[in-house]
C-alpha positions as protocol buffer text, in pm:
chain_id: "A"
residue {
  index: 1
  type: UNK
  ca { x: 1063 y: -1200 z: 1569 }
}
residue {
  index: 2
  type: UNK
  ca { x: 855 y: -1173 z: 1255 }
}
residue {
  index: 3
  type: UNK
  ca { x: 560 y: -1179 z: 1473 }
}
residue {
  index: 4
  type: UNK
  ca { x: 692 y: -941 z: 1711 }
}
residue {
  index: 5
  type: UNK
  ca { x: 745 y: -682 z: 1426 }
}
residue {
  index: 6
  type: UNK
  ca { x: 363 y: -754 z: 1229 }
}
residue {
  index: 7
  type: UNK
  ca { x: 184 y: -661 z: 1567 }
}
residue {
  index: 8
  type: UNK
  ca { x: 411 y: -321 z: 1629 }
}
residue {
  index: 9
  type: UNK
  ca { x: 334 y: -220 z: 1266 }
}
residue {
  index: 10
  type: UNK
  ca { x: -34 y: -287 z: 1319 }
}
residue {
  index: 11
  type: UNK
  ca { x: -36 y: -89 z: 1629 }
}
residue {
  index: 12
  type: UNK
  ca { x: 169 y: 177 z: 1438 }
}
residue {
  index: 13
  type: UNK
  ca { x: -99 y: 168 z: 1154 }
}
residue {
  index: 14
  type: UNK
  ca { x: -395 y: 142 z: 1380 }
}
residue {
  index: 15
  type: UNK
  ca { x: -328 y: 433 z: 1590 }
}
residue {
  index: 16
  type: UNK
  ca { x: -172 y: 648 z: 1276 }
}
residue {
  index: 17
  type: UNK
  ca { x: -538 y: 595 z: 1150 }
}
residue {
  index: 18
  type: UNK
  ca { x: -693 y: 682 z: 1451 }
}
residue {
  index: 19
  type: UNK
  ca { x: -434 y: 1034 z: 1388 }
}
residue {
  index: 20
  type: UNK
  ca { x: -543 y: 1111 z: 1048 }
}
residue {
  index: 21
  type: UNK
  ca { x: -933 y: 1031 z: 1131 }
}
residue {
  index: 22
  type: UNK
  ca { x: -908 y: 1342 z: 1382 }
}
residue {
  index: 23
  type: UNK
  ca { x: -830 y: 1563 z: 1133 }
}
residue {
  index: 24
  type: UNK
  ca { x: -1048 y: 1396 z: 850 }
}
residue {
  index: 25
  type: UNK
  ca { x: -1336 y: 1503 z: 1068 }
}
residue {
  index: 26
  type: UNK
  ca { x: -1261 y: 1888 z: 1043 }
}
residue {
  index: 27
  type: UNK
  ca { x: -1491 y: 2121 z: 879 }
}
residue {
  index: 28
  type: UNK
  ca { x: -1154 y: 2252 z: 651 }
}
residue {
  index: 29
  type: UNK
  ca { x: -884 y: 2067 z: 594 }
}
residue {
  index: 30
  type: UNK
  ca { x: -591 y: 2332 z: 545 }
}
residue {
  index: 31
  type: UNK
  ca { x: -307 y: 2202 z: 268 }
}
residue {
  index: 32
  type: UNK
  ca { x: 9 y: 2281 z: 180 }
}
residue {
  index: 33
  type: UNK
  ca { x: 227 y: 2226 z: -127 }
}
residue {
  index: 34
  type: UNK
  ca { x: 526 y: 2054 z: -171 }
}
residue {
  index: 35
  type: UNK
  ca { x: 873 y: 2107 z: -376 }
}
residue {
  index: 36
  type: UNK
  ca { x: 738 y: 1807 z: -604 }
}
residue {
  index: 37
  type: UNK
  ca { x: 344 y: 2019 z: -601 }
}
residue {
  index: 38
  type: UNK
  ca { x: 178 y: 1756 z: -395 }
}
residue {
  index: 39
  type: UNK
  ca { x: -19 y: 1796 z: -143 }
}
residue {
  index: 40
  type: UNK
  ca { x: 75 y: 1799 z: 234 }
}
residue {
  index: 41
  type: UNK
  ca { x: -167 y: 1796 z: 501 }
}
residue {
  index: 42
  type: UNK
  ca { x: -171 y: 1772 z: 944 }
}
residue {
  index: 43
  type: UNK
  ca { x: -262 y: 1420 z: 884 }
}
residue {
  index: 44
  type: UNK
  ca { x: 15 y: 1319 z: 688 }
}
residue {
  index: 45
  type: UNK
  ca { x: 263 y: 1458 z: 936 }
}
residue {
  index: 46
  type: UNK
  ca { x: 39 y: 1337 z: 1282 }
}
residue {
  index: 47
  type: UNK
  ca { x: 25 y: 1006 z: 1079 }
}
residue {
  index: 48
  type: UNK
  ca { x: 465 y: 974 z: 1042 }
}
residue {
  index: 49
  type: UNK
  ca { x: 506 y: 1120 z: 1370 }
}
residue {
  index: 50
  type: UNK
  ca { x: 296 y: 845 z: 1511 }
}
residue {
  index: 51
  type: UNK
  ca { x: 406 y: 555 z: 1321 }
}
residue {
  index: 52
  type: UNK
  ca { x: 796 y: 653 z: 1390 }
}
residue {
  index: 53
  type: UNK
  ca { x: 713 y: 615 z: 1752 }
}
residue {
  index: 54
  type: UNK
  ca { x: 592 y: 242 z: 1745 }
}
residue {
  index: 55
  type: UNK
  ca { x: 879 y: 207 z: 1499 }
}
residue {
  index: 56
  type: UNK
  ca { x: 1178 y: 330 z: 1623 }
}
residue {
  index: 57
  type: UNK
  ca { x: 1174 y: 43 z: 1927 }
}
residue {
  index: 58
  type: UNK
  ca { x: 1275 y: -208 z: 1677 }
}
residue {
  index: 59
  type: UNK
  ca { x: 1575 y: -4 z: 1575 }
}
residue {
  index: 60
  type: UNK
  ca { x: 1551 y: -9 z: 1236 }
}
residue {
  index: 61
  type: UNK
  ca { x: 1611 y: 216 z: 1002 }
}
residue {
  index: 62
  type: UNK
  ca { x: 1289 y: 427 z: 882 }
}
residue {
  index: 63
  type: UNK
  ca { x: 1222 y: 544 z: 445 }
}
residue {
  index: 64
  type: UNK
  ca { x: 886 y: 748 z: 475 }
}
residue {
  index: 65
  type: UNK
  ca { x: 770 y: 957 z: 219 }
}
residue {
  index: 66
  type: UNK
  ca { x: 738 y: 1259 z: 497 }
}
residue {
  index: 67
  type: UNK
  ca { x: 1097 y: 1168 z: 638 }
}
residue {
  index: 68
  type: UNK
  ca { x: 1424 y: 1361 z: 497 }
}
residue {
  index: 69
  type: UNK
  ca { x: 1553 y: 1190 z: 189 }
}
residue {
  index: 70
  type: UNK
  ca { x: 1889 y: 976 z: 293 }
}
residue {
  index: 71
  type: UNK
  ca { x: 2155 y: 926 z: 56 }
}
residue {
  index: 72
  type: UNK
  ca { x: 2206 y: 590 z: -86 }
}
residue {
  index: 73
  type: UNK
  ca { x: 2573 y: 572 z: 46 }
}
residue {
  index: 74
  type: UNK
  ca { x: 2431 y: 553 z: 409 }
}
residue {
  index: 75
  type: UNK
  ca { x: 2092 y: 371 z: 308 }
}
residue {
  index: 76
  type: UNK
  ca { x: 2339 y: 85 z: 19 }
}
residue {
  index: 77
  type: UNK
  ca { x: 2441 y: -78 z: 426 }
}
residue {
  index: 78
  type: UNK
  ca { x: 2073 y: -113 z: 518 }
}
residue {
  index: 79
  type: UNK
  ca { x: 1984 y: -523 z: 511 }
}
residue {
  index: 80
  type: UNK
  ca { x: 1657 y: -482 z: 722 }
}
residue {
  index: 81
  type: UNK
  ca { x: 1422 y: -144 z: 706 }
}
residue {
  index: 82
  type: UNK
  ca { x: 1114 y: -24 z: 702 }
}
residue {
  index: 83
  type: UNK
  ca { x: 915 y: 180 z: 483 }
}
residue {
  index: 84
  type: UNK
  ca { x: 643 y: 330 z: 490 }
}
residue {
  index: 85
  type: UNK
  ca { x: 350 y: 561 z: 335 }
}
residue {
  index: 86
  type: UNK
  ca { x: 182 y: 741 z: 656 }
}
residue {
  index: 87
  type: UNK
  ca { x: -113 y: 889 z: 436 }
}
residue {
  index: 88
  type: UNK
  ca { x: -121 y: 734 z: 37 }
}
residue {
  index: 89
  type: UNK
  ca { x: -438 y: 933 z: -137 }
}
residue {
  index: 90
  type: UNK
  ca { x: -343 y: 1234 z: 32 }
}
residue {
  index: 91
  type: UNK
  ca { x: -570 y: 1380 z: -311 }
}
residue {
  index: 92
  type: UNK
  ca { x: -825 y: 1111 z: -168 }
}
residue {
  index: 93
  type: UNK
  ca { x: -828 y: 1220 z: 191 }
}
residue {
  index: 94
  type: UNK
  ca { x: -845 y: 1615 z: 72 }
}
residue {
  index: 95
  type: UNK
  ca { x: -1151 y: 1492 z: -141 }
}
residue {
  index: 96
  type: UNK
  ca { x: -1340 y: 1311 z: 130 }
}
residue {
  index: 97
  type: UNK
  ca { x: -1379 y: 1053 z: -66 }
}
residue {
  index: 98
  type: UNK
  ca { x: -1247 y: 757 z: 175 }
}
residue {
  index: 99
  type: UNK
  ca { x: -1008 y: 593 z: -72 }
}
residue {
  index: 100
  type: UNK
  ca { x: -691 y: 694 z: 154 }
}
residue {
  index: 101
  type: UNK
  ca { x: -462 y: 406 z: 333 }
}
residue {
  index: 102
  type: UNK
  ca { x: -168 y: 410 z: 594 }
}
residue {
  index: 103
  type: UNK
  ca { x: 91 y: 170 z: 445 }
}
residue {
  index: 104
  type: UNK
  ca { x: 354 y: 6 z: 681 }
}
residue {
  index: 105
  type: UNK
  ca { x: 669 y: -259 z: 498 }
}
residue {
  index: 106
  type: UNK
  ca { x: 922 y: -461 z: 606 }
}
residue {
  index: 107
  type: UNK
  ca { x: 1205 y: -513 z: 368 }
}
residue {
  index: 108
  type: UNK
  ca { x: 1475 y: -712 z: 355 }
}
residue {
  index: 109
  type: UNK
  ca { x: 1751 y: -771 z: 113 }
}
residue {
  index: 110
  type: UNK
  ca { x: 1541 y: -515 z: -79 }
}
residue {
  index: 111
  type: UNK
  ca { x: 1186 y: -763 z: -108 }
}
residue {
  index: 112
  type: UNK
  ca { x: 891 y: -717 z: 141 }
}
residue {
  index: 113
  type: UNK
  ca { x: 891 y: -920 z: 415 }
}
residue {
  index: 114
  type: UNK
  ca { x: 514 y: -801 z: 583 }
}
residue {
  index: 115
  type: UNK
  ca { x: 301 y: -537 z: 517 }
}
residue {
  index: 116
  type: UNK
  ca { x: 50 y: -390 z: 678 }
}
residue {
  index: 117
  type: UNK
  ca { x: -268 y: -159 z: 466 }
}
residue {
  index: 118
  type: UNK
  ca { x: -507 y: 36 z: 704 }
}
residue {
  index: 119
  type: UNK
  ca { x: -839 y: 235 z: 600 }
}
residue {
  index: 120
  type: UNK
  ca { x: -935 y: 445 z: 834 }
}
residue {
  index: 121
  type: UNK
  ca { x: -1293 y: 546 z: 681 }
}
residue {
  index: 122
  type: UNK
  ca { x: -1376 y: 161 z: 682 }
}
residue {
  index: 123
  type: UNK
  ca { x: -1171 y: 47 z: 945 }
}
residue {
  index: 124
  type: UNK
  ca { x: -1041 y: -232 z: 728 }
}
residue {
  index: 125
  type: UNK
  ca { x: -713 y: -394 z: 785 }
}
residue {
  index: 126
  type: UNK
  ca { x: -487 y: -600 z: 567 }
}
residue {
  index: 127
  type: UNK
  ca { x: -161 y: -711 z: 703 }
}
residue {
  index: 128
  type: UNK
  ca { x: 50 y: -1034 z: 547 }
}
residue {
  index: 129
  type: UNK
  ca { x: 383 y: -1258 z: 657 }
}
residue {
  index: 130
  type: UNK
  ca { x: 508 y: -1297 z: 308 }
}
residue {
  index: 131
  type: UNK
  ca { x: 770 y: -1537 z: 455 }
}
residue {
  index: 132
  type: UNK
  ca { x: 470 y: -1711 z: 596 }
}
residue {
  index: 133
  type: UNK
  ca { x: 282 y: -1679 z: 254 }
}
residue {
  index: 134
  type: UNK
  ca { x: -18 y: -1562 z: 501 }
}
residue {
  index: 135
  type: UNK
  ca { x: -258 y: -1225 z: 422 }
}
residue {
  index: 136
  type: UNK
  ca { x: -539 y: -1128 z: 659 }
}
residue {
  index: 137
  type: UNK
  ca { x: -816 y: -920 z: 660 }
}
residue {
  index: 138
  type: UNK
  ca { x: -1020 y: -750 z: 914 }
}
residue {
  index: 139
  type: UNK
  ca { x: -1288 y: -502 z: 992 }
}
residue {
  index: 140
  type: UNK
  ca { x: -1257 y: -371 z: 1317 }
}
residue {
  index: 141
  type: UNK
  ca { x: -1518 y: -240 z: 1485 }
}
residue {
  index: 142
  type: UNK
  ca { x: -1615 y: 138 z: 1627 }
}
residue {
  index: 143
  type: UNK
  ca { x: -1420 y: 121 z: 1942 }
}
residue {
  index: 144
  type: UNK
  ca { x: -1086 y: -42 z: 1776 }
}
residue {
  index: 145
  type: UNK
  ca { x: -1103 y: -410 z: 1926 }
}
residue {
  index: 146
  type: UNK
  ca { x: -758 y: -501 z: 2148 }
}
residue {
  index: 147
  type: UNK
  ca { x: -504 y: -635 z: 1925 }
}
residue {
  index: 148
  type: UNK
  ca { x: -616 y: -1027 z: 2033 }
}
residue {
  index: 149
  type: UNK
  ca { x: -970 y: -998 z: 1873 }
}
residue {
  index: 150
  type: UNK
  ca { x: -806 y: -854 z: 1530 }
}
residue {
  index: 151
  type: UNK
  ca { x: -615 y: -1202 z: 1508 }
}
residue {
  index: 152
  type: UNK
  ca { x: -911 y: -1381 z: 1586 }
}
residue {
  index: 153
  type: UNK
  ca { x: -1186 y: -1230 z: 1395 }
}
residue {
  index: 154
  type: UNK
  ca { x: -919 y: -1192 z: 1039 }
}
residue {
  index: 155
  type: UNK
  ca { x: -1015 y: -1339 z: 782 }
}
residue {
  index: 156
  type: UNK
  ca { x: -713 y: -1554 z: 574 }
}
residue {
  index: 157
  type: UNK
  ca { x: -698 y: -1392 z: 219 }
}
residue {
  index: 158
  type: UNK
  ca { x: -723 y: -1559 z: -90 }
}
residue {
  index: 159
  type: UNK
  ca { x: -790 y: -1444 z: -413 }
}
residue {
  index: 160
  type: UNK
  ca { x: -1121 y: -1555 z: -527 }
}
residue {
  index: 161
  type: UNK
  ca { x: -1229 y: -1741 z: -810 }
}
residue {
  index: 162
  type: UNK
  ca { x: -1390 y: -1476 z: -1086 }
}
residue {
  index: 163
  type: UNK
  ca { x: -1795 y: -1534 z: -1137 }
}
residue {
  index: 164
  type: UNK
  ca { x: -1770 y: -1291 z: -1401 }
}
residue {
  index: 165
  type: UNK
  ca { x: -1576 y: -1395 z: -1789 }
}
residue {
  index: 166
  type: UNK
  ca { x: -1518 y: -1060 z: -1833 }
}
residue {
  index: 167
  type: UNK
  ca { x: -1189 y: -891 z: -1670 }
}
residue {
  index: 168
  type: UNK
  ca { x: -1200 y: -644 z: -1408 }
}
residue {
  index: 169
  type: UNK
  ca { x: -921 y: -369 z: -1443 }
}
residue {
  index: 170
  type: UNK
  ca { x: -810 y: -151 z: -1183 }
}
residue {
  index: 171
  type: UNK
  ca { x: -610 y: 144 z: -1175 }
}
residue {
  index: 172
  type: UNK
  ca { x: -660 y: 538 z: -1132 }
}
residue {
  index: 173
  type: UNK
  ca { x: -827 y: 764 z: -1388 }
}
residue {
  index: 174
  type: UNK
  ca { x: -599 y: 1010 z: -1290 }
}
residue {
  index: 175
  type: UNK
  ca { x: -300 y: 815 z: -1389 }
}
residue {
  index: 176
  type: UNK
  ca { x: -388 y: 715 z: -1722 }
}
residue {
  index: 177
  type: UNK
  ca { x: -185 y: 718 z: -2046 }
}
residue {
  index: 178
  type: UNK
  ca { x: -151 y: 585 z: -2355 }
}
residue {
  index: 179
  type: UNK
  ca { x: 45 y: 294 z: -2196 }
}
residue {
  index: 180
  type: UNK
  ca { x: -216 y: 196 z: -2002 }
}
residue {
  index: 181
  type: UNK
  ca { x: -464 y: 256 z: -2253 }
}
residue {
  index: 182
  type: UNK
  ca { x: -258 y: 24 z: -2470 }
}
residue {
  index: 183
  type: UNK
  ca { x: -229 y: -246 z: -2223 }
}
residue {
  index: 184
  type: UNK
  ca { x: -597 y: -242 z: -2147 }
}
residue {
  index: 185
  type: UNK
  ca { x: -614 y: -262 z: -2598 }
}
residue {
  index: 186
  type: UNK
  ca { x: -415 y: -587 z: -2535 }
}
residue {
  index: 187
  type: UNK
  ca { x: -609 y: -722 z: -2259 }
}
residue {
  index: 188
  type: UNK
  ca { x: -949 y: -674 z: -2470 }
}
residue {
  index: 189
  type: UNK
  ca { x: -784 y: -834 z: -2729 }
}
residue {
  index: 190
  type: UNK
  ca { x: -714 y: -1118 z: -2557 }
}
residue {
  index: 191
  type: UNK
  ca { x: -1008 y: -1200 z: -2299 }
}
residue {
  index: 192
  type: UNK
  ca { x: -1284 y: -958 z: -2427 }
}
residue {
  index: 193
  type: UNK
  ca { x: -1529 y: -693 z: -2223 }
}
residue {
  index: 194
  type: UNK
  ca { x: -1299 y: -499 z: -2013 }
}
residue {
  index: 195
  type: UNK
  ca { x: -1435 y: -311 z: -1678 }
}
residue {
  index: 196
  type: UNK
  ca { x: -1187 y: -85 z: -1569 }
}
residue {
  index: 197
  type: UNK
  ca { x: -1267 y: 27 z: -1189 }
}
residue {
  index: 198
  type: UNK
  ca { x: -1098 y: 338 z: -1046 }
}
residue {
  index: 199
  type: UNK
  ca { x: -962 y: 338 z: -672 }
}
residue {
  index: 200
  type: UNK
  ca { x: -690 y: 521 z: -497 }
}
residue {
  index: 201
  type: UNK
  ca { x: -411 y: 462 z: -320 }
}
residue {
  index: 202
  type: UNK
  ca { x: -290 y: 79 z: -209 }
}
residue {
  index: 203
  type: UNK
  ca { x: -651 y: 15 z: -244 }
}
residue {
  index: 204
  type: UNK
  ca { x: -580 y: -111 z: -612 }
}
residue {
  index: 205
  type: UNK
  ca { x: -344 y: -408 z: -445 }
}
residue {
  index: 206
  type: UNK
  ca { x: -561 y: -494 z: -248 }
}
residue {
  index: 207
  type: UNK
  ca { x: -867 y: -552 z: -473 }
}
residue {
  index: 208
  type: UNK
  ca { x: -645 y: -765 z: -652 }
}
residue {
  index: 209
  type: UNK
  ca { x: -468 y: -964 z: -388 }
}
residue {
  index: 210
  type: UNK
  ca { x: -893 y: -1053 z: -254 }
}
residue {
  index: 211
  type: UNK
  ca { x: -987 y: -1127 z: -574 }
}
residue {
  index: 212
  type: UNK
  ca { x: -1182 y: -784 z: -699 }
}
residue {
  index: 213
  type: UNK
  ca { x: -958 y: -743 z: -991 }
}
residue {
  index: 214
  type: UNK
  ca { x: -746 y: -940 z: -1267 }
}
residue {
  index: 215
  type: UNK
  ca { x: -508 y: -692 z: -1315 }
}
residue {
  index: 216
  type: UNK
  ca { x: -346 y: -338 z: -1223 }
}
residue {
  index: 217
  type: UNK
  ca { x: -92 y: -180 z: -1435 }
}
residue {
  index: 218
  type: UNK
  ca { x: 76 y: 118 z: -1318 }
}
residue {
  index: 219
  type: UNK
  ca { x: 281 y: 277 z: -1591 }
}
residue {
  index: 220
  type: UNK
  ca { x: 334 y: 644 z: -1449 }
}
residue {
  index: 221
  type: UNK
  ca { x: 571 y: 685 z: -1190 }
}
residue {
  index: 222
  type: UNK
  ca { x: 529 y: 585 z: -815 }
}
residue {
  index: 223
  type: UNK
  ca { x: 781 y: 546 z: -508 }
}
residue {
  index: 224
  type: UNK
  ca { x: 876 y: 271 z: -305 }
}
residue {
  index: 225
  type: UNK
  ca { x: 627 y: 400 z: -7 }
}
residue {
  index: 226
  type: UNK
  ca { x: 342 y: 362 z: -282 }
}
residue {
  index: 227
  type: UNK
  ca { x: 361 y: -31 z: -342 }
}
residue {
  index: 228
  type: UNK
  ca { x: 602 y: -194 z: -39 }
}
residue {
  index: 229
  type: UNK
  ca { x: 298 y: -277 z: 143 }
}
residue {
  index: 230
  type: UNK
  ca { x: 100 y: -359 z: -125 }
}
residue {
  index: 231
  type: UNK
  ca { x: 326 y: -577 z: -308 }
}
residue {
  index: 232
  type: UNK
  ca { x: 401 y: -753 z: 46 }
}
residue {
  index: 233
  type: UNK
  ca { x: 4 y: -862 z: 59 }
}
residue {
  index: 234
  type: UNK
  ca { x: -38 y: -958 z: -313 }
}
residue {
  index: 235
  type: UNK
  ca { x: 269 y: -1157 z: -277 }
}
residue {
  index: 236
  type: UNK
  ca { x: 156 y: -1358 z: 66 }
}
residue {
  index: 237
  type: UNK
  ca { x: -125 y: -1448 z: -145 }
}
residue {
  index: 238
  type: UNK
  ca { x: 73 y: -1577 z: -460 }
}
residue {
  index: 239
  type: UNK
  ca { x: 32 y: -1281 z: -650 }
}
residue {
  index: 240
  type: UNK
  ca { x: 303 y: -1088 z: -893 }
}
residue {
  index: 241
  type: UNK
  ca { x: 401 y: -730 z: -856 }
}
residue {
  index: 242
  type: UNK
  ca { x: 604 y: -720 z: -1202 }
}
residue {
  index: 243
  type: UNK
  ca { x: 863 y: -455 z: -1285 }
}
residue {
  index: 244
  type: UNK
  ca { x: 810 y: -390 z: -1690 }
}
residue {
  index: 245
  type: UNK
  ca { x: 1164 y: -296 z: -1675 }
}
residue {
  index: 246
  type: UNK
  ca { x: 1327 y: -631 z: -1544 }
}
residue {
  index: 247
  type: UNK
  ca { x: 1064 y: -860 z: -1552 }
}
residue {
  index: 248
  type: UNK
  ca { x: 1133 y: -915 z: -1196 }
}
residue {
  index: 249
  type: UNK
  ca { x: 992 y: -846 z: -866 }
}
residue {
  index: 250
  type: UNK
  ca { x: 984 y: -466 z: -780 }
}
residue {
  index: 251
  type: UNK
  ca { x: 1237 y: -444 z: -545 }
}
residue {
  index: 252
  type: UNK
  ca { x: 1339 y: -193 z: -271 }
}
residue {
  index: 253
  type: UNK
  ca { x: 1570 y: 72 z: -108 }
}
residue {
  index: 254
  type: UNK
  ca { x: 1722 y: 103 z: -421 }
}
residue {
  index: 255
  type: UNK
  ca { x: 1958 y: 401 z: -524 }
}
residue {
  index: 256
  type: UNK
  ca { x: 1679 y: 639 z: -670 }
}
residue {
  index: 257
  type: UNK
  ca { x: 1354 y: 507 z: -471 }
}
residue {
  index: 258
  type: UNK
  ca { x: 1139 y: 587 z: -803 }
}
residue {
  index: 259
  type: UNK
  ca { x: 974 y: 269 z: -914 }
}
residue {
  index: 260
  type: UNK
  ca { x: 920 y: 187 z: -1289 }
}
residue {
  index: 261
  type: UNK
  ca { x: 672 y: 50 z: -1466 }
}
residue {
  index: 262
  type: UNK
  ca { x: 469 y: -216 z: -1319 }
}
residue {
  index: 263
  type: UNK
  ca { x: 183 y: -483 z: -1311 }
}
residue {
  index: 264
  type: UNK
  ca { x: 19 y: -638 z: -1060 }
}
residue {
  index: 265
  type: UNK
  ca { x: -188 y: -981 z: -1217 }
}
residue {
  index: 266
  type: UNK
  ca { x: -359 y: -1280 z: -1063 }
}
residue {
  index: 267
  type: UNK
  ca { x: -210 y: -1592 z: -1234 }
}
């Protein structure tokens, strides 16, 4: 069944990419604003609308960041979901800048069970079984190989050893404050030279979970649709996605979906 549910959500992700890349191409890329001030663009909504129609055959119950918020009374009875980020770097995508992901999670008993990250610019896939302790990665090529030749040609993820002593840091500029700035003090206290490398979106996880980066701390807010996928591909890989508030796991479909502090860290 796990299998079963991996391939739908790399469908889902696959074609939602293929969704946002038609409008990506546009000359103008019209945006609106939401209650919250973010941005809102066609691709975002092409991108759920797609995605909830490879989704909705499993039955499950759907938490997107573009769907209607559902109370916790109805969503406390939920022991299998998914959830999901149909365009994460919607700044990104608006900026043509590439750094923009479609982020597909299954959770259960609130902990990721798979997770699927697609770039649409590259074309680059990451999908894990964390139950299998399995990540992949792919590039797929121009004309979107058949689902066979993406299991075929992945690549199994591991985090790589560093060839560097001094520790790679990555988080968004945009996002930084003096808690960050304080962790990264520690950090340089401890191990020395510090590079810190900006990316957006899930992109951060997974420069971690393939070895790119020793650490990403995320001290400003995010939702659950920001790091379910992520945390599902650093985790197949024996990676921690840390709440500073618990010391636990981040977990999922909780009462407010607003995560807390967190840190993502090689061991």
């Amino acid at each position: 069944m796990m299998k079963n549910y991996l391939e739908l959500s790399i469908k889902a992700a696959i074609a939602a990419g293929k969704s946002i890349m038609e409008v990506y191409r546009n000359r103008e890329i019209e945006v609106e604003l939401k209650k919250d001030r973010s941005p809102l663009t066609k691709a975002d909504k092409l991108s759920n609308s797609v995605i909830h129609e490879f989704l909705q055959l499993t039955h499950l119950p759907i938490i997107s960041e573009e769907n209607k918020e559902i109370d916790y009374s109805v969503r406390q009875h939920w022991e299998k979901l998914w959830i999901v980020d149909p365009l994460d770097g919607t700044k990104e995508f608006v900026d043509r800048n590439g750094e923009f992901t479609v982020n597909i999670a299954l959770i259960g008993q609130g902990k990721p069970l798979l997770g699927v990250i697609f770039i649409p610019v590259s074309r680059t896939l990451y999908y894990a079984d964390v139950t299998q302790k399995k990540a992949y990665k792919v590039v797929l090529d121009e004309n979107f190989t058949p689902l066979e030749n993406w299991f075929l040609n992945a690549l199994s993820l591991k985090p790589a050893k560093r060839k560097t002593r001094e520790t790679i840091i990555v988080g968004s500029r945009s996002h930084m404050n003096k808690e960050t700035e304080d962790y990264i003090g520690q950090l340089r206290e401890r191990y020395g030279p510090i590079e810190f490398v900006s990316k957006g979106s899930s992109l951060k996880f997974c420069m971690v979970a393939e070895g790119g980066a020793d650490f990403y701390p995320r001290f400003g807010p995010t939702m659950e649709w920001d790091t379910a996928a992520g945390q599902a591909i650093c985790e197949a890989v024996g990676l921690s996605v840390i709440s500073q508030e618990t010391l636990q796991g981040l977990t999922y479909n909780k009462p407010n979906v607003l995560n807390g502090p967190f840190i993502v860290q090689r061991q």
